[in-house]
C-alpha positions, 0 to 999 in steps of 0.5 A: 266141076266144083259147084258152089251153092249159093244162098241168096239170103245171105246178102243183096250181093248174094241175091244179085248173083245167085238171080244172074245163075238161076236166069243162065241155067234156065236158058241152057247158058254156060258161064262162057256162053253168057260170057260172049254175050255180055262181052265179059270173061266165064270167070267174071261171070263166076265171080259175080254168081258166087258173089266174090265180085260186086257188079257194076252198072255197065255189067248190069246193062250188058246181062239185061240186053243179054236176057232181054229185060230191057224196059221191064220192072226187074232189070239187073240195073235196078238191083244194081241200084238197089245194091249201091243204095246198102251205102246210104243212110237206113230209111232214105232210100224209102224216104225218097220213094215218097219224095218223088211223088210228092206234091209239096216239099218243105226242107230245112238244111243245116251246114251243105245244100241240100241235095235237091239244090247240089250242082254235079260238082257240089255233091261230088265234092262232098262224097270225094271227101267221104271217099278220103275219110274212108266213110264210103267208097268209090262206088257208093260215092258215084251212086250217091252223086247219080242219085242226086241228079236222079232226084232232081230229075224225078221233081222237075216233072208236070205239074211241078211239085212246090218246094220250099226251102229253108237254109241255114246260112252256114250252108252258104257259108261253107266253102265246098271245093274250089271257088268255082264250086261256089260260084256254080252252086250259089248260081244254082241257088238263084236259078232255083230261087226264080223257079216259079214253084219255089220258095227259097230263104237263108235262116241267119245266124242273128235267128239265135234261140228263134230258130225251131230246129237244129237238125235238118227236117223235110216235110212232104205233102202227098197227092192224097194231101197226106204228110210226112217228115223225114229226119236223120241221126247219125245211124239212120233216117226215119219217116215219121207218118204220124199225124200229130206228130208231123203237124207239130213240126209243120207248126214249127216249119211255118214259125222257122219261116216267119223268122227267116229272111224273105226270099229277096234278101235271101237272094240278094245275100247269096248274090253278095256271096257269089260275087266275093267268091269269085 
């Protein structure tokens, strides 16, 4: 039998297959019996080894209970994730590490809502479209759409952490999908609004030269009482952990809100929006 040898360095991919061999060989499994387990054919199980197949999550939850690694820091599921995560932007996947853990987040948005704040069928919307331009498959644009509610699962944890919100009005004025997308979004942004850990308020475009930023920034405050910001190009995101730096854009953060509408106009401008939608 021809055996391909495999080099795991070569890609995510590569590493994902050549740990699902190295675990089957040091069980004594052949690919057919690793086959019955998972409930996949030998020459699937070849293809994801030699990396000639990516995996998926289902095939990933099928080798974890065939391996009993269920519940463990090292599941196929979790590089899985990982593996999908190669889709999104270099730096975010790090930066949302640490938004997880934080107790303060201060974001501004420019053009969409921000992730944090996306309805299921707001952030499915936008990734279908990356989808149809060709920026992204299928498979990264589910990732990304699980990974939104991820994230805001992981915030909606005991204590809550405070989040304050920042957007830009072409973010609510954009339409995203049919009018129900909106409809749902801007009732997902009253809902925030009224949260009792959160601060929401609409930059209007009368802010002109005023507004601080052009681009969306986030400021995360850890339990340490540590900060950071996050920022993104084009190419990538960077986390910028420099003290003085990311003091001078908490500065500018506190004069974009000091400017901004306060949350009752804000609400009540959004609600205007809501109603016209419909």
């Amino acid at each position: 039998m021809n055996r391909k040898e495999l080099s795991p360095d070569a890609s995510p991919q590569a590493a994902y297959g050549a740990r699902l061999r190295s675990l089957r060989e040091a069980r004594g499994w052949t690919q057919d019996e690793l086959g019955e387990r998972t409930e996949y054919s030998s020459v699937h199980i070849s293809a994801v080894e030699t990396g000639r197949k990516p995996p998926t999550l289902r095939f990933s939850r099928s080798a974890d209970r065939a391996f009993g690694l269920e519940g463990t820091a090292d599941t196929f599921e979790r590089g899985y994730r990982e593996l999908r995560q190669g889709g999104l932007l270099e730096g975010f996947p790090e930066y949302v590490k640490y938004e997880g853990r934080a107790v303060e987040v201060r974001l501004y948005e420019v053009g969409v809502i921000p992730g944090l704040l996306q309805t299921r069928e707001y952030a499915a919307t936008l990734e279908a479209d990356a989808v149809r331009r060709e920026a992204s498959t299928p498979e990264q644009a589910e990732e990304r759409v699980g990974l939104v509610a991820r994230r805001q699962s992981t915030l909606a944890r005991t204590p809550s952490p405070l989040i304050h919100a920042v957007l830009d009005e072409s973010c609510i004025r954009r339409p995203m999908g049919d009018p129900s997308v909106m409809v749902a979004q801007f009732d997902r942004l009253l809902e925030f609004a009224a949260m009792p850990n959160t601060l929401l308020q609409i930059a209007p475009f009368s802010m002109g030269a005023r507004r601080p930023f052009s681009l969306p920034v986030t400021v995360l405050t850890m339990p340490d009482r540590s900060i950071m910001s996050y920022a993104e190009s084009a190419q990538r995101g960077h986390l910028e952990r420099d003290v003085a730096a990311v003091v001078a854009i908490l500065k500018s953060y506190h004069q974009l809100q000091a400017e901004a509408l306060p949350q009752t106009a804000s609400v009540a401008l959004i609600d205007q929006l809501r109603k016209g939608s419909k």
